[in-house]
N, CA, C and O atoms as a printed pandas DataFrame, in Angstrom:
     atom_number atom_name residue_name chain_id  residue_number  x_coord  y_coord  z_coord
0              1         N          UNK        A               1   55.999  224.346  114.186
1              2        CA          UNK        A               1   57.190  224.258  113.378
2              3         C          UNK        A               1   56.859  224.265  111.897
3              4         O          UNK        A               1   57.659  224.856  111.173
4              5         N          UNK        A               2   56.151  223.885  111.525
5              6        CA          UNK        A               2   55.377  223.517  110.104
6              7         C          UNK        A               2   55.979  222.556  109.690
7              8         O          UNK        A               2   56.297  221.609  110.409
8              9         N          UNK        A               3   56.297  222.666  108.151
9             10        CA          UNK        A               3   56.565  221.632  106.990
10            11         C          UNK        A               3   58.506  221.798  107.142
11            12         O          UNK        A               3   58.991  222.917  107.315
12            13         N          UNK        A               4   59.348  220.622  107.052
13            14        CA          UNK        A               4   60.395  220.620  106.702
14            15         C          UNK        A               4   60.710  220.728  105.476
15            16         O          UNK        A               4   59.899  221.347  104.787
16            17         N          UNK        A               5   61.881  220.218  104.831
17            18        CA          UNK        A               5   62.307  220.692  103.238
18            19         C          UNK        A               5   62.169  219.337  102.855
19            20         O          UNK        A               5   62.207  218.368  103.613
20            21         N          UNK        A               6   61.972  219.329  101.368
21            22        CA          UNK        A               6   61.685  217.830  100.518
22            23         C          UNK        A               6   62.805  217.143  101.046
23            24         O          UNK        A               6   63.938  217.506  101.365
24            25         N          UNK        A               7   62.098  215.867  101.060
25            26        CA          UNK        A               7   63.689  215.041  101.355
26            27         C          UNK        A               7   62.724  213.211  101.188
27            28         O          UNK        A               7   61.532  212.917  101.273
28            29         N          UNK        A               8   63.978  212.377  100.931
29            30        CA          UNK        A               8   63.418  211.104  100.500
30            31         C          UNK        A               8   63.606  210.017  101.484
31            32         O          UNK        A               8   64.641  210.044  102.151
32            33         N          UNK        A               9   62.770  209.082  101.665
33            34        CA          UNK        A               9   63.465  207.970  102.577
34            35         C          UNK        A               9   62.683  206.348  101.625
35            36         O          UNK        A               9   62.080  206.316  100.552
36            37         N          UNK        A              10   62.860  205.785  102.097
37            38        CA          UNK        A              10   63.477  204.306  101.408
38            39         C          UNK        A              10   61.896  203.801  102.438
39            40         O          UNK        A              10   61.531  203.945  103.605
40            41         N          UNK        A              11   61.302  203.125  101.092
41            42        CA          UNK        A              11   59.521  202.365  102.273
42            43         C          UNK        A              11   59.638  201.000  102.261
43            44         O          UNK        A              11   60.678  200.342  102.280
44            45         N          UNK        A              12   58.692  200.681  102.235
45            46        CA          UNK        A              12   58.731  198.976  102.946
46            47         C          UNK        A              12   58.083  198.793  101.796
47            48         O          UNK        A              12   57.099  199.403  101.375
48            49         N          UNK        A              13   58.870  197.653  101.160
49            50        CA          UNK        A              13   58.211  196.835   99.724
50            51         C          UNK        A              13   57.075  196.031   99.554
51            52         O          UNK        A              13   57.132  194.938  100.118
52            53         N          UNK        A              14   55.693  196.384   98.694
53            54        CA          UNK        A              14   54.962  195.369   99.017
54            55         C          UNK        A              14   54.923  194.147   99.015
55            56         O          UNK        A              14   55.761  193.711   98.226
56            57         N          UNK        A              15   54.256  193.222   99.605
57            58        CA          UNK        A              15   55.085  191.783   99.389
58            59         C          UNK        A              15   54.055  191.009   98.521
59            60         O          UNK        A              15   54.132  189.793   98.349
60            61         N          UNK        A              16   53.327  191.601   98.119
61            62        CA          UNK        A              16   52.335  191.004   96.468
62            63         C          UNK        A              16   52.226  192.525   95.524
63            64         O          UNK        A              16   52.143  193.665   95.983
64            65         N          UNK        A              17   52.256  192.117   94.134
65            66        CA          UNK        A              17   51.186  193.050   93.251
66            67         C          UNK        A              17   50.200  192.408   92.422
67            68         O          UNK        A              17   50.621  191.324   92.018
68            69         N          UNK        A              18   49.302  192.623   92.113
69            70        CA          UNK        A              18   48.608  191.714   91.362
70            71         C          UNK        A              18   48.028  192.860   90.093
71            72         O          UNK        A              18   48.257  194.053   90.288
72            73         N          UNK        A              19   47.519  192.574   89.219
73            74        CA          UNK        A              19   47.269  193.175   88.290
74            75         C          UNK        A              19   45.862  193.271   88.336
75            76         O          UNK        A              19   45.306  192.193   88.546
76            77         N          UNK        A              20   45.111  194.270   88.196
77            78        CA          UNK        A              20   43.762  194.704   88.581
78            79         C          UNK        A              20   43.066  194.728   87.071
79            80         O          UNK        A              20   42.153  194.022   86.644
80            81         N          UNK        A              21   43.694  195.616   86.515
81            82        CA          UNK        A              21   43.094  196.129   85.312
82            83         C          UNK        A              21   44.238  196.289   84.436
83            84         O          UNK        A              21   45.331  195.845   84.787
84            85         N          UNK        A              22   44.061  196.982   83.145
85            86        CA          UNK        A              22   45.827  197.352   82.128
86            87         C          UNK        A              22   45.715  198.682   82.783
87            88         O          UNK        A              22   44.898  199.603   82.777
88            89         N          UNK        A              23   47.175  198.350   83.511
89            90        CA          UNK        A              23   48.111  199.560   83.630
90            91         C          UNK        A              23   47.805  199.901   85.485
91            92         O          UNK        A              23   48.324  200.700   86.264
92            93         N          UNK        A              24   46.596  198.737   85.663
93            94        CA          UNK        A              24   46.754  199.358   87.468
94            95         C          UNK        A              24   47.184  197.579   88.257
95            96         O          UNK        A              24   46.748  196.493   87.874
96            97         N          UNK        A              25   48.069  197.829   89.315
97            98        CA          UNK        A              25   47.995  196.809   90.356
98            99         C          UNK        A              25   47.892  197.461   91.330
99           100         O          UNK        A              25   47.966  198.640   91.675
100          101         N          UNK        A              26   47.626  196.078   91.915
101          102        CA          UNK        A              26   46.967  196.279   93.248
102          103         C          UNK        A              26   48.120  195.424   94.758
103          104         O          UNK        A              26   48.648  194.312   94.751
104          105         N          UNK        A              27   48.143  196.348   95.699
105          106        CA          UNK        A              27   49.107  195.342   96.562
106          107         C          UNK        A              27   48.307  194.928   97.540
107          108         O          UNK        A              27   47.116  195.161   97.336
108          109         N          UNK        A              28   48.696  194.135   99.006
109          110        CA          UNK        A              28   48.026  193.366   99.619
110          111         C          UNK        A              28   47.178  194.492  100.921
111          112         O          UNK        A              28   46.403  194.116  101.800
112          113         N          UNK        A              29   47.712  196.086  100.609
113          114        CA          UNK        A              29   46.869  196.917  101.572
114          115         C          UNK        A              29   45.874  197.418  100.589
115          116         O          UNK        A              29   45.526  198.572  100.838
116          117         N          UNK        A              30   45.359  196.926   99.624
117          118        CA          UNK        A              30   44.290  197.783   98.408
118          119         C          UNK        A              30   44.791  199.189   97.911
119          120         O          UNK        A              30   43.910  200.034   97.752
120          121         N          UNK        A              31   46.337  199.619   97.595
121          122        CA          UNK        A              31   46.984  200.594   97.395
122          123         C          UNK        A              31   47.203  200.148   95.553
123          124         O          UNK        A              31   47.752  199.184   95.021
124          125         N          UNK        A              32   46.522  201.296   95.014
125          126        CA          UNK        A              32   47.218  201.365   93.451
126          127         C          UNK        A              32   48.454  201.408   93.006
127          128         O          UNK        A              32   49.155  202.283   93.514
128          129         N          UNK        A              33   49.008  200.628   92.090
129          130        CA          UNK        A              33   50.273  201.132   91.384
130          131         C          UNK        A              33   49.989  201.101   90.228
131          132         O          UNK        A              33   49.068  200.408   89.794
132          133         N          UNK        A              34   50.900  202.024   89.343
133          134        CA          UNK        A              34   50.992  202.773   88.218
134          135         C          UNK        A              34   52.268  201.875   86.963
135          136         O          UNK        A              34   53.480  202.077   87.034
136          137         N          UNK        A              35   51.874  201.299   86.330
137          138        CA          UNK        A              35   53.497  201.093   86.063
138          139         C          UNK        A              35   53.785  201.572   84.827
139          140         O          UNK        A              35   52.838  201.805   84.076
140          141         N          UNK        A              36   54.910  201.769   84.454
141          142        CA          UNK        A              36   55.383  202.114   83.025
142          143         C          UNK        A              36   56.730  201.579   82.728
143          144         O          UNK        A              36   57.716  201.886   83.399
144          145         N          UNK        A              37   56.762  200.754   81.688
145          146        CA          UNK        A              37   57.493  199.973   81.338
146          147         C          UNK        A              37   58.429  200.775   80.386
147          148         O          UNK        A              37   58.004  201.510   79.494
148          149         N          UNK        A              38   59.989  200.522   80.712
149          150        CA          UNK        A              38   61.051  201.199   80.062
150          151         C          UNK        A              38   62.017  200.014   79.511
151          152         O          UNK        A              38   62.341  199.076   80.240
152          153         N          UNK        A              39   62.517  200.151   77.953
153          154        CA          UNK        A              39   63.095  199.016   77.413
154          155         C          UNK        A              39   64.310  199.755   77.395
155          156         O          UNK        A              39   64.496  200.915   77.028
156          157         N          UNK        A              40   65.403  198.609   78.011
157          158        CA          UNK        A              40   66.603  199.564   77.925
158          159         C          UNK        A              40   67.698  198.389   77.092
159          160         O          UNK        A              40   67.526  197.196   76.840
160          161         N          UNK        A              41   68.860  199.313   76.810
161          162        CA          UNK        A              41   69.618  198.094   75.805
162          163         C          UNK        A              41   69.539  197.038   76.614
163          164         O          UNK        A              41   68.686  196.200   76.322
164          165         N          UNK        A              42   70.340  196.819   77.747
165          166        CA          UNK        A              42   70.320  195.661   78.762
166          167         C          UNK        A              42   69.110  195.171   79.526
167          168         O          UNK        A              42   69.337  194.446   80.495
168          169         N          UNK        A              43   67.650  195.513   79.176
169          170        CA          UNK        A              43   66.564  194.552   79.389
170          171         C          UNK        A              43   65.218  195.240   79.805
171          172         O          UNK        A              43   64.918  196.170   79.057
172          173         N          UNK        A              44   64.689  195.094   80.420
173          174        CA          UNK        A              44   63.377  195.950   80.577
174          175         C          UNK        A              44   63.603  196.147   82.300
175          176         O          UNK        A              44   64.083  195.329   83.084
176          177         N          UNK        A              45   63.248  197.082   82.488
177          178        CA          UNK        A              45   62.716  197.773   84.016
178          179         C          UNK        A              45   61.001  198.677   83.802
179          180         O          UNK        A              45   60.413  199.204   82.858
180          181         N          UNK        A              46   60.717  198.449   85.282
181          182        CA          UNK        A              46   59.603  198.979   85.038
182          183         C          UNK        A              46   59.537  199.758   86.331
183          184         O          UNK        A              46   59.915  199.215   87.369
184          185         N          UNK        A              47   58.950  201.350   86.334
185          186        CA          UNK        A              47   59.157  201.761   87.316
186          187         C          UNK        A              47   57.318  201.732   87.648
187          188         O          UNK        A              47   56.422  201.951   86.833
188          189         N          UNK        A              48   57.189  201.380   89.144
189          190        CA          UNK        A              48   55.784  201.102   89.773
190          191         C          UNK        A              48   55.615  202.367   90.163
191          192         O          UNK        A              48   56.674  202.900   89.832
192          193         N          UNK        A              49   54.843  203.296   90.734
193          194        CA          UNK        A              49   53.738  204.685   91.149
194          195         C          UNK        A              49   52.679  204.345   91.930
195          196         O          UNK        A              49   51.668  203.786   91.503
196          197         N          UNK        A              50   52.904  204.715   93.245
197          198        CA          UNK        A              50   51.865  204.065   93.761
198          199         C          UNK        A              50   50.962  205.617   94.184
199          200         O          UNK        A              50   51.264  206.446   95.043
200          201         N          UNK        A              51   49.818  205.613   93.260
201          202        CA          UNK        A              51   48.482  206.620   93.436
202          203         C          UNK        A              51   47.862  206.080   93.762
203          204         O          UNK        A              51   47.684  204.886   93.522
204          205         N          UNK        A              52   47.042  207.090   94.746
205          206        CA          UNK        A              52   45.383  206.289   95.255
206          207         C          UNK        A              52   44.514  206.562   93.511
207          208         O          UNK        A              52   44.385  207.750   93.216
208          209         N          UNK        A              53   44.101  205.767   92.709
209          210        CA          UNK        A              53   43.201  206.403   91.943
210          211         C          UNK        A              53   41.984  205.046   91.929
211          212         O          UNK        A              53   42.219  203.860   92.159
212          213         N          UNK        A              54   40.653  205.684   91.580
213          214        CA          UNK        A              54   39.487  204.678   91.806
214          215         C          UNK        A              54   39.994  203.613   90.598
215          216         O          UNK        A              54   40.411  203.746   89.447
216          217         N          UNK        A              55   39.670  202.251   91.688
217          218        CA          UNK        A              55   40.287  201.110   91.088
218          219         C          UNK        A              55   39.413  200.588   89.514
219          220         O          UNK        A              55   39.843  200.146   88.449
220          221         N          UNK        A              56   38.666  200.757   89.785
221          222        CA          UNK        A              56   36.895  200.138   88.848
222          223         C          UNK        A              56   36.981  198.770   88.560
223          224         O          UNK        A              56   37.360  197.944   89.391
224          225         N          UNK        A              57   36.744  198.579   87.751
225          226        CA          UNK        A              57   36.368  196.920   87.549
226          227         C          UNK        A              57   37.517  195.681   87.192
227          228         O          UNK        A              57   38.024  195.309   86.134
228          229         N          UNK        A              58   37.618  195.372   88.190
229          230        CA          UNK        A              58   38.992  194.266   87.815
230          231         C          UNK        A              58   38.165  193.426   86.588
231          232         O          UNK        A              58   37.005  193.099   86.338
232          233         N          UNK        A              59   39.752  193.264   85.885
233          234        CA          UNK        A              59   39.544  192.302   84.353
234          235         C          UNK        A              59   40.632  191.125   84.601
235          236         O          UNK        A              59   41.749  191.219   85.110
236          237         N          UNK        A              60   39.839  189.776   83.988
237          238        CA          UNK        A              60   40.307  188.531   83.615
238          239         C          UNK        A              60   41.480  188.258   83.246
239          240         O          UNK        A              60   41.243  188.358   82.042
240          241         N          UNK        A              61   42.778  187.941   83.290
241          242        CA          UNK        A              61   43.899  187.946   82.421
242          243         C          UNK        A              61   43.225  187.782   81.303
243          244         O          UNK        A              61   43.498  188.591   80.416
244          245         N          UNK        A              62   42.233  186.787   81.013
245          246        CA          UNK        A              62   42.166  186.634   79.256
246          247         C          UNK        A              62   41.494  188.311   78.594
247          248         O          UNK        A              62   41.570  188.586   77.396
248          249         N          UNK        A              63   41.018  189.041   79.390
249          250        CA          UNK        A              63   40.725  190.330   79.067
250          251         C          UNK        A              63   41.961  191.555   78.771
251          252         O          UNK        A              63   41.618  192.573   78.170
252          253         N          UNK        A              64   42.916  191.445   79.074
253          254        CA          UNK        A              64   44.100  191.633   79.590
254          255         C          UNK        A              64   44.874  191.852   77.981
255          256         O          UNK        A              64   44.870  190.957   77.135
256          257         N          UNK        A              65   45.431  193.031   77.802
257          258        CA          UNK        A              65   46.351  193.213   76.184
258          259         C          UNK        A              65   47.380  192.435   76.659
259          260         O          UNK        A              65   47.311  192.140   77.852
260          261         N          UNK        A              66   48.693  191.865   75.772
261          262        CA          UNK        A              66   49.212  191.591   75.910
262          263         C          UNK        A              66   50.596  192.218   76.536
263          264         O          UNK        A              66   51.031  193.163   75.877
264          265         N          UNK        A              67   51.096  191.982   77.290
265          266        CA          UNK        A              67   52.121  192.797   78.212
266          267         C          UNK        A              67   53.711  191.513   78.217
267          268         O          UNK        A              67   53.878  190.366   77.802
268          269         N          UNK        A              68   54.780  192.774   79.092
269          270        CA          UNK        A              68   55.934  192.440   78.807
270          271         C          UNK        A              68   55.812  191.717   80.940
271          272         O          UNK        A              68   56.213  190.713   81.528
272          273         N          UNK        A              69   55.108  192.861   81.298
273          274        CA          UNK        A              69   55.084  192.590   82.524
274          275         C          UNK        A              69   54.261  191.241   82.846
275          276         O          UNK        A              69   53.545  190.659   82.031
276          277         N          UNK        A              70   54.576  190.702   84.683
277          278        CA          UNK        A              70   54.095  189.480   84.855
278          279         C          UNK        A              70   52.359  190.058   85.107
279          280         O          UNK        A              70   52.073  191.218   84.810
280          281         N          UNK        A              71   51.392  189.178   85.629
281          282        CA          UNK        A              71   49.927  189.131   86.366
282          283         C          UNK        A              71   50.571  189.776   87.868
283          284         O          UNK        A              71   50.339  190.862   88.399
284          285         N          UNK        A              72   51.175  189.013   88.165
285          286        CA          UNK        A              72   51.530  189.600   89.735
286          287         C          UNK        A              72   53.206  189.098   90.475
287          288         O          UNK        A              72   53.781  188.031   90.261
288          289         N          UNK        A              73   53.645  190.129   91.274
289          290        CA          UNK        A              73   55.054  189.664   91.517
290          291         C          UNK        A              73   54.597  189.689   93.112
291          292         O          UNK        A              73   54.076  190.557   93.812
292          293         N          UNK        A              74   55.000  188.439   93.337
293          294        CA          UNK        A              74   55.573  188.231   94.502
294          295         C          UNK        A              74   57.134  188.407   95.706
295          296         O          UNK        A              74   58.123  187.727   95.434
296          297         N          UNK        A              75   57.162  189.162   96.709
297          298        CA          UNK        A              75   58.405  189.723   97.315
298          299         C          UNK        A              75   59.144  188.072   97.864
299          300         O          UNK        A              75   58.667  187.142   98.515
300          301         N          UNK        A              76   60.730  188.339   97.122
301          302        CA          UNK        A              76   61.267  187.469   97.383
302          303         C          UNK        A              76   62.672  187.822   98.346
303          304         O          UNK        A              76   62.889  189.031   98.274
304          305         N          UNK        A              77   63.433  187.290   99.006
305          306        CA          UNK        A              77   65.136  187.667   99.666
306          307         C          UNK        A              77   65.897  187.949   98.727
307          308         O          UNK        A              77   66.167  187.404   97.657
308          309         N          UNK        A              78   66.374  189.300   99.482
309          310        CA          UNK        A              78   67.522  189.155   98.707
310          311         C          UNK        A              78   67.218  190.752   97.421
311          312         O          UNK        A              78   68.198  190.923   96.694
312          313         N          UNK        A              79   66.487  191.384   97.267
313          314        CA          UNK        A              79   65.860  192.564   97.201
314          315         C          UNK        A              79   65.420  191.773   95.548
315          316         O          UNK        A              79   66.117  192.151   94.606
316          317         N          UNK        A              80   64.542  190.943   95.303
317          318        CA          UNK        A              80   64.315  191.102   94.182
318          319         C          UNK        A              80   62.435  190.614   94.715
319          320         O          UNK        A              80   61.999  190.508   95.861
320          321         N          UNK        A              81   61.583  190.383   93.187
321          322        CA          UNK        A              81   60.259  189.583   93.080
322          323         C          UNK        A              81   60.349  188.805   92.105
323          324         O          UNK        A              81   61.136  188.922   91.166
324          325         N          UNK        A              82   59.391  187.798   92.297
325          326        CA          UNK        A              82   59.028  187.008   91.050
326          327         C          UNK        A              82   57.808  187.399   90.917
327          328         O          UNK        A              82   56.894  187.899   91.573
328          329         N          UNK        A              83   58.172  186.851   89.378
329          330        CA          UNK        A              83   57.052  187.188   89.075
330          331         C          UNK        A              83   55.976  185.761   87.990
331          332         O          UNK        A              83   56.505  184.889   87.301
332          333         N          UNK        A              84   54.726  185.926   88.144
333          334        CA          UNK        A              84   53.834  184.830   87.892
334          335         C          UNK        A              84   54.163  183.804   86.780
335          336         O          UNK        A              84   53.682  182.708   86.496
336          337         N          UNK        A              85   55.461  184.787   86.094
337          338        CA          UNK        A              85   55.677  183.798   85.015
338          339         C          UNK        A              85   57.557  183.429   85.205
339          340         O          UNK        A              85   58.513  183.262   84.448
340          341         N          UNK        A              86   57.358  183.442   86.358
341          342        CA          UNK        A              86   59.030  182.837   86.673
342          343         C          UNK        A              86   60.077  183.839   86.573
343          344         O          UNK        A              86   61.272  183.605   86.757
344          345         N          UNK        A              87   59.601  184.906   86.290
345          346        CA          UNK        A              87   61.041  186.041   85.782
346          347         C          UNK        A              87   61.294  186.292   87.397
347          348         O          UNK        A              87   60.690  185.817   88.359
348          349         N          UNK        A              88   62.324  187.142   87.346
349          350        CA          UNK        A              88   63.112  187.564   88.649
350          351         C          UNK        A              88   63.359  188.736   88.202
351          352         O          UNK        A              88   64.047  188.714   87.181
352          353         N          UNK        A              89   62.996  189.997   88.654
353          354        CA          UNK        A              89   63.011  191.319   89.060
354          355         C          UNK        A              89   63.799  192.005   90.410
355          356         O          UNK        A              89   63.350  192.099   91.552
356          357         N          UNK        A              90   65.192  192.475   89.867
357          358        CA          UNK        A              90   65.537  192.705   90.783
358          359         C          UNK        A              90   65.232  194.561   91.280
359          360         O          UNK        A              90   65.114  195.472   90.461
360          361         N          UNK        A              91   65.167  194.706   92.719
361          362        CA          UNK        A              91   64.411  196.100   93.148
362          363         C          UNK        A              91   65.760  196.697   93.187
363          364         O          UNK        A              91   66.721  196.331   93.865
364          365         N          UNK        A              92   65.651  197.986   92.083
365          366        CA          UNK        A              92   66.575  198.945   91.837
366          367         C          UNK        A              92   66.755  200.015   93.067
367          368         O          UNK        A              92   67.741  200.308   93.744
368          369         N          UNK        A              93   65.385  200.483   93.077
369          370        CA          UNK        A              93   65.118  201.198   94.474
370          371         C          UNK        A              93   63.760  201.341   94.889
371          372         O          UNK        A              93   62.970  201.029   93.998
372          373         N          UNK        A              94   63.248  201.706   95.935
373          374        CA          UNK        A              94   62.109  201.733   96.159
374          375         C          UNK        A              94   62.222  203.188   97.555
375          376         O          UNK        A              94   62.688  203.251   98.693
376          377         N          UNK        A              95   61.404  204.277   96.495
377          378        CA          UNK        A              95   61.413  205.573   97.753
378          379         C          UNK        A              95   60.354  206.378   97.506
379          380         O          UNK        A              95   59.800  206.439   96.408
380          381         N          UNK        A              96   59.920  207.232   98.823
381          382        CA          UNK        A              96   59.352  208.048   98.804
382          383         C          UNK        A              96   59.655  208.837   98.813
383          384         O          UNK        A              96   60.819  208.838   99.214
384          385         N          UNK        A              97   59.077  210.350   98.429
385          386        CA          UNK        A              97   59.446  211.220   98.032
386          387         C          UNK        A              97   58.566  212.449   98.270
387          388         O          UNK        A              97   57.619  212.573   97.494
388          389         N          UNK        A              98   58.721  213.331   99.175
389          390        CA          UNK        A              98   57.775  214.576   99.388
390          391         C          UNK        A              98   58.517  215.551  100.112
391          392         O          UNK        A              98   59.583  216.077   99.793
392          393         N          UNK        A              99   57.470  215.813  101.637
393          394        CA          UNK        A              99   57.863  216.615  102.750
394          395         C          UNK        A              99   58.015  215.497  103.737
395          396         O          UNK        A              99   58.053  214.280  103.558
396          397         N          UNK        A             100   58.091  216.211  104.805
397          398        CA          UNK        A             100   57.483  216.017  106.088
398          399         C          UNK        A             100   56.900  216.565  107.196
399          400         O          UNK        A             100   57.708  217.101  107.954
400          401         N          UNK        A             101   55.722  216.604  107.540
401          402        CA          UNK        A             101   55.154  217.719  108.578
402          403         C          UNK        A             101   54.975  217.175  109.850
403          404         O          UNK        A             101   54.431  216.073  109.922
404          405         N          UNK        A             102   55.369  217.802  110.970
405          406        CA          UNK        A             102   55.197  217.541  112.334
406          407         C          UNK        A             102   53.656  217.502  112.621
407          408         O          UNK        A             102   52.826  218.403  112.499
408          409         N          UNK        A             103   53.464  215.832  113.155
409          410        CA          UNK        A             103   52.415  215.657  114.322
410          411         C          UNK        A             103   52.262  216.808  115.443
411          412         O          UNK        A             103   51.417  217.691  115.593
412          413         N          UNK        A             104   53.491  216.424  116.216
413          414        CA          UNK        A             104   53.437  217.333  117.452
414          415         C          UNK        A             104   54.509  218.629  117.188
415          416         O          UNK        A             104   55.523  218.436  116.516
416          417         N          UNK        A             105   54.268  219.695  117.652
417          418        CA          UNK        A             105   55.123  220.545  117.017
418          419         C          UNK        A             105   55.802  220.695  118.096
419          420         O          UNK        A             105   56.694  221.461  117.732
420          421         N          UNK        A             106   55.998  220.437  119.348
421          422        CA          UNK        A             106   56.605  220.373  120.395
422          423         C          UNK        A             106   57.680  219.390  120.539
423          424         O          UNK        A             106   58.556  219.472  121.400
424          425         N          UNK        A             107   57.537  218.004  119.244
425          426        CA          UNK        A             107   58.591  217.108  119.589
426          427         C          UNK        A             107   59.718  217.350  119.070
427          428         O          UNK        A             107   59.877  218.295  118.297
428          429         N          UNK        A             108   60.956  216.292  119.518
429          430        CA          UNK        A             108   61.969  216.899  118.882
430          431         C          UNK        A             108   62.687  216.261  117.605
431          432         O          UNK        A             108   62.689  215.033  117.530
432          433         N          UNK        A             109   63.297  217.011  116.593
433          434        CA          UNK        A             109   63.479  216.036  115.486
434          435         C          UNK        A             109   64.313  214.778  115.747
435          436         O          UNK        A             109   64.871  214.382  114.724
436          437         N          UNK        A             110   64.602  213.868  117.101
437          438        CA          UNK        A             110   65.187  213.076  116.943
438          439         C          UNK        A             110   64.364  211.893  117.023
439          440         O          UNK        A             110   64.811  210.756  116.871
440          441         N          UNK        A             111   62.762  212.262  117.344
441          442        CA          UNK        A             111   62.172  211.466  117.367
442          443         C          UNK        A             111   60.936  211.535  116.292
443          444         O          UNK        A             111   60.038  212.373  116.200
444          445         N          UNK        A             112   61.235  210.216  115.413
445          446        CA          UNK        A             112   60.897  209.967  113.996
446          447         C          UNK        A             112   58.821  209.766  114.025
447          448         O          UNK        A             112   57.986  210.016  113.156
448          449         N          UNK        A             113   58.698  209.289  115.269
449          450        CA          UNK        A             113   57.259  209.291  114.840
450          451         C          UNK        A             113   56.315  210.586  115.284
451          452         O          UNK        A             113   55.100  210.702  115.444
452          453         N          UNK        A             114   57.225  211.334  115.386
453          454        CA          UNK        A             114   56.410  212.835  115.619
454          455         C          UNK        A             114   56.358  213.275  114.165
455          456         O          UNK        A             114   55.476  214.092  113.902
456          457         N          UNK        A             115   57.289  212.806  113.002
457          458        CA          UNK        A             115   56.897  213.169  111.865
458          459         C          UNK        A             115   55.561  212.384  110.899
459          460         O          UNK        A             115   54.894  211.472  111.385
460          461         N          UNK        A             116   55.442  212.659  110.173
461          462        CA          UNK        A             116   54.228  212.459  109.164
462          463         C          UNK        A             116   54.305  212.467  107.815
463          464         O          UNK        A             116   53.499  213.270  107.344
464          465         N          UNK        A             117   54.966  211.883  106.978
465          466        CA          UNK        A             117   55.389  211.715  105.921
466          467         C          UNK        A             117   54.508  211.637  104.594
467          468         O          UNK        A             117   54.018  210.516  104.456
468          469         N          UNK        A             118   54.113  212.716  103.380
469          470        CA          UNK        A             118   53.528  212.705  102.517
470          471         C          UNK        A             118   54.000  212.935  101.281
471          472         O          UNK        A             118   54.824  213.828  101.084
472          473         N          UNK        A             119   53.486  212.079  100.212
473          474        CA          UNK        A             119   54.644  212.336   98.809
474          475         C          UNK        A             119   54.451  211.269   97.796
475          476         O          UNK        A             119   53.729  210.286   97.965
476          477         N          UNK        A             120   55.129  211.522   96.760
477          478        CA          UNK        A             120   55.250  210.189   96.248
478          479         C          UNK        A             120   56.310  208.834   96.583
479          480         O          UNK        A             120   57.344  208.897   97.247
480          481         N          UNK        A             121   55.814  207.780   96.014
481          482        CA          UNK        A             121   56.433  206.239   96.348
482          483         C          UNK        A             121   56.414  205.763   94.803
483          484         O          UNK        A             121   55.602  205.733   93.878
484          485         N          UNK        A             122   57.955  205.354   95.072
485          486        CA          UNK        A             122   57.884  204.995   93.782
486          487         C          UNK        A             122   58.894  203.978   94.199
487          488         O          UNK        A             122   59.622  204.108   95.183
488          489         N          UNK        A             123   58.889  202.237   92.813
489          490        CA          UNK        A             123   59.578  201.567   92.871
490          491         C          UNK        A             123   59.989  200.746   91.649
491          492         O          UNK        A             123   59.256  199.867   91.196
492          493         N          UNK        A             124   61.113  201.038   91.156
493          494        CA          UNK        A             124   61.889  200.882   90.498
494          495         C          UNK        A             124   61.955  199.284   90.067
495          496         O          UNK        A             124   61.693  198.595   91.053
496          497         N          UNK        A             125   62.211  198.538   88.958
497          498        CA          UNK        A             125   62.455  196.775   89.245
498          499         C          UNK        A             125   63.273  196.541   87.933
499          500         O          UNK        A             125   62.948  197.295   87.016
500          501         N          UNK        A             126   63.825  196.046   87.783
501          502        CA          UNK        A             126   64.835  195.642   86.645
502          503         C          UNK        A             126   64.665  193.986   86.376
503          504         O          UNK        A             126   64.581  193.181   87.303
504          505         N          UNK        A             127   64.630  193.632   85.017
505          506        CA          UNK        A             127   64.227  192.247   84.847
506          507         C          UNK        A             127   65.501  191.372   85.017
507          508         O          UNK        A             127   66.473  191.693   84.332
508          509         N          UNK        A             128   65.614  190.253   85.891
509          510        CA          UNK        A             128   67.014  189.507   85.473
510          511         C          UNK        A             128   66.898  188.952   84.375
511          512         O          UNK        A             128   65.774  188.709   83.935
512          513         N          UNK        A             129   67.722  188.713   83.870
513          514        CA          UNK        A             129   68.177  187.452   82.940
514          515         C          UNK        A             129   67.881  186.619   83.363
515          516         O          UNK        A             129   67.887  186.529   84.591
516          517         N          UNK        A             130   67.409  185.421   82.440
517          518        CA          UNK        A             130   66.776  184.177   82.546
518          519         C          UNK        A             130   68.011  183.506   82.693
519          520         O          UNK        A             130   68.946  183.719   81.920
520          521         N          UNK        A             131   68.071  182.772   83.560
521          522        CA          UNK        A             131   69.350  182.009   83.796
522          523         C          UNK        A             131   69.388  180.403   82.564
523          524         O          UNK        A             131   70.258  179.602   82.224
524          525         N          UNK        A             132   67.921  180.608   82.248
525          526        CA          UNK        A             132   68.241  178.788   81.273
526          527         C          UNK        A             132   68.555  179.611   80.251
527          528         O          UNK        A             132   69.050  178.831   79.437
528          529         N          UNK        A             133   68.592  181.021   79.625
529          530        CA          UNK        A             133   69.084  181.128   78.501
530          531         C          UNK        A             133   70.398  181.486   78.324
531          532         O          UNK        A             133   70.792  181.474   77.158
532          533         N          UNK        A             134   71.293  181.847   79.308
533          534        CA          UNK        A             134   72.338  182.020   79.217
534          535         C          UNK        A             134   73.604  180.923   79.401
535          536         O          UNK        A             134   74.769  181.294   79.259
């Protein structure tokens, strides 16, 4: 059958990130993320990228430039994380994004694990408001 047409589906959120180095984390399967931080009138979001790229030498927070983002967010209910310094990040979206190519080319598309899913993952987080300042 080959390759189907691009199309997106919704992944499973990691339930740690920790900060490896500036600009890479790390989640609890040793998977890279990418982040880039966007300031918007109503507050900061940061969208995560998760690439395999070689990790190299984890650094110290005190090694660490100064950032808007936390050390590491933890997955909380309710679709948001915290994060190491108390903020609350709520998850805007979290998807992947590619093809999909058949395992078995004999199965039929109603059954999902004959597919094989490759692409990008990306996840979205929006900062809440601090509730003691409001």
């Amino acid at each position: 059958m080959g390759e189907l047409p691009f199309c997106v589906q919704t992944a499973l959120h990691p339930d740690h990130l920790w900060i490896w180095r500036k600009a890479v984390y790390v989640d609890e399967n040793q998977r890279t993320w990418l982040p880039v931080s966007i300031k918007t009138e109503d507050g900061l979001r940061v969208l995560l990228r998760q690439e395999d790229i070689p990790r190299g030498e984890a650094m110290r927070p005190s090694q660490l430039p100064l950032s808007p983002l936390p050390l590491m967010w933890q997955l909380y209910p309710g679709r948001r994380y915290r994060g190491s310094d108390s903020s609350f990040w709520h998850i805007v979206y979290h998807i992947q994004a590619g093809s999909q190519d058949w395992k078995d080319p004999s199965a039929q598309v109603s059954d999902p694990s004959s597919l094989q899913f490759s692409g990008t993952e990306d996840l979205l987080l929006e900062k809440l408001p601090d509730p003691e300042c409001e």
